[in-house]
C-alpha positions as CSV (number, residue, x, y, z in Angstrom):
1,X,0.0,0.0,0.0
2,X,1.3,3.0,-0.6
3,X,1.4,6.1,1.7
4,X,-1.0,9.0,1.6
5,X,0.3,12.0,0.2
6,X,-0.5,15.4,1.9
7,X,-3.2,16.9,0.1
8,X,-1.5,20.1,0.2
9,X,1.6,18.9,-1.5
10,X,-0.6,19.1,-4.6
11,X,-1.8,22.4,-4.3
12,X,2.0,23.6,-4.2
13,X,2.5,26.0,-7.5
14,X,5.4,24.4,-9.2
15,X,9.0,26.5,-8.7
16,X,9.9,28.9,-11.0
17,X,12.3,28.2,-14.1
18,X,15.5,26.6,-12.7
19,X,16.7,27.8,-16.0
20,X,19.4,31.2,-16.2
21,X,19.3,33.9,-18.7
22,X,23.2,33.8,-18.0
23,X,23.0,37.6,-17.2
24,X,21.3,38.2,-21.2
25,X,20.0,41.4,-21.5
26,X,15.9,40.9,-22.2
27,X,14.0,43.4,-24.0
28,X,10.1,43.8,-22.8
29,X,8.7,45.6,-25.7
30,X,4.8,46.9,-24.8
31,X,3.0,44.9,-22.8
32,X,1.0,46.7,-19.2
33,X,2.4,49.4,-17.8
34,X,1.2,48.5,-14.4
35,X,2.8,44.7,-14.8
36,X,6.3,46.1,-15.7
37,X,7.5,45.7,-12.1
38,X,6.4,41.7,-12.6
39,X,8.4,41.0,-15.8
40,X,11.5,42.9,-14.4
41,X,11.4,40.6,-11.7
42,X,10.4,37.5,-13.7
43,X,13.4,38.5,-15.6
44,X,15.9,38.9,-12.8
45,X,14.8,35.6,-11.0
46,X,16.4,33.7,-13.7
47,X,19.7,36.3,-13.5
48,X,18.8,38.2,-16.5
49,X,18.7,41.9,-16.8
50,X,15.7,43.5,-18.0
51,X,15.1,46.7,-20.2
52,X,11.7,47.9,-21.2
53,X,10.0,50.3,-23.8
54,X,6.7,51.2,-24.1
55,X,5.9,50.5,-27.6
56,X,5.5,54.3,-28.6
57,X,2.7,55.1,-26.6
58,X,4.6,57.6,-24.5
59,X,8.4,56.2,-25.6
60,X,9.9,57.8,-28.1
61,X,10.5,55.2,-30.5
62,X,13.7,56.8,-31.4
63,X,15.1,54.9,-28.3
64,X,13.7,51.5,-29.3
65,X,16.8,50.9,-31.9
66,X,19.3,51.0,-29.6
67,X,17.7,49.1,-27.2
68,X,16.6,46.4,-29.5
69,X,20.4,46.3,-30.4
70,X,21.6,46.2,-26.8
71,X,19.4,43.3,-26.2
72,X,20.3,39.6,-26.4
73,X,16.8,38.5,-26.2
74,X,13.0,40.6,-27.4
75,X,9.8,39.9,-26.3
76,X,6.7,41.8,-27.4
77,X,3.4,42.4,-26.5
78,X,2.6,42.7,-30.7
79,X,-1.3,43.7,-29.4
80,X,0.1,46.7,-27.4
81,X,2.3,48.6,-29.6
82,X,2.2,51.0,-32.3
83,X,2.4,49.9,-35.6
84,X,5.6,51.6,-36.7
85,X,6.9,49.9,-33.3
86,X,5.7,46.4,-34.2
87,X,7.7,46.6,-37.8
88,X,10.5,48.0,-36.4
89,X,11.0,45.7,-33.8
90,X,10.3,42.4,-36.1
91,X,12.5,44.3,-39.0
92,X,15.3,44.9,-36.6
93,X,15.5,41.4,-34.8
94,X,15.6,39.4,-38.3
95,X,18.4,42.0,-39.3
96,X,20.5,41.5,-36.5
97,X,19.5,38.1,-35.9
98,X,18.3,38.7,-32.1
99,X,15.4,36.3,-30.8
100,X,12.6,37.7,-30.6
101,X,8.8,36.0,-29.7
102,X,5.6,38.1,-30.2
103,X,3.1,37.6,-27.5
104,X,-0.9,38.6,-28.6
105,X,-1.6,38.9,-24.9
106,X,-0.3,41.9,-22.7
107,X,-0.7,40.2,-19.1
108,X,1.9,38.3,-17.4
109,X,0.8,35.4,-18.2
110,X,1.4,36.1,-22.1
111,X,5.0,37.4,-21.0
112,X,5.9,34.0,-19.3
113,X,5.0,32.0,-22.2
114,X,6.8,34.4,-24.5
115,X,10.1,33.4,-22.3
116,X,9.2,30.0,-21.9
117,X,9.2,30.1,-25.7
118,X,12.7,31.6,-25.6
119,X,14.3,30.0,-22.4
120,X,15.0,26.3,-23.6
121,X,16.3,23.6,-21.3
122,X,20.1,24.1,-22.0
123,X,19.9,28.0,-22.0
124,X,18.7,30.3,-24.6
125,X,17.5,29.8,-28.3
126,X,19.7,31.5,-30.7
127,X,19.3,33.3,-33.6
128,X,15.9,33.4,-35.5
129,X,13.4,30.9,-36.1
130,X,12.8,30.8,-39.9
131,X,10.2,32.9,-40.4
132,X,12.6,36.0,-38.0
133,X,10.0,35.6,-35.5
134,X,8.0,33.4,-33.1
135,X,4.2,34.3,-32.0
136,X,2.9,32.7,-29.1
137,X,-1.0,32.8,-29.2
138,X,-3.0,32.3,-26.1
139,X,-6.3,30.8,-26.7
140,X,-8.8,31.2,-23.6
């Protein structure tokens, strides 16, 4: 017979990603303002280092070029941004051949699948998938 597990014990939420971002630099492009403080530290748990931009709602997206080139990883919230920041961002991460995943969702939950999309078991994905880009659609 075997013993009675602690009905609790399956109620635990499961740890977060033992995986590091190996101090990458992530780019969080869009997504909610008021959640920003929850990706940086979703970020930093995994000992990455986190930059952010707005999408060009209140930006400048003047400053999103250099960011997206000091980055070693984008994510974006593709449902959040302008439309001159969506192209750029996807036109600028199949140039330099930076990973990038576009999210449809803006929540956190959206965010985390975007880096679970990126974050692979032995580290990071490199370079672009073939298409430049990844989306990661939520259905609900």
């Amino acid at each position: 017979m075997r013993p009675a597990t602690p009905a609790r014990a399956a109620a635990t939420p499961p740890a977060p990603a033992a995986v590091s971002l190996a101090d990458r630099c992530v780019l969080c492009v869009g997504g909610l303002t008021g959640a920003r403080n929850h990706y940086r530290a979703e970020i930093e748990t995994r000992d990455g280092r986190f930059l952010h931009h707005d999408g060009g709602r209140e930006d400048n997206l003047h400053r999103l070029t250099p960011m997206l080139a000091a980055a070693d990883i984008v994510i974006c919230a593709s449902g959040n941004i302008s439309h001159n920041a969506y192209h750029l961002v996807k036109s600028t991460c199949k140039k330099l051949g930076k990973p990038c995943v576009l999210v449809k969702g803006t929540g956190i939950a959206s965010f985390l699948d975007g880096l679970g999309n990126l974050v692979q078991e032995d580290g990071v994905h490199h370079g672009p998938s073939a298409r430049g880009d990844r989306v990661v659609r939520r259905s609900r």
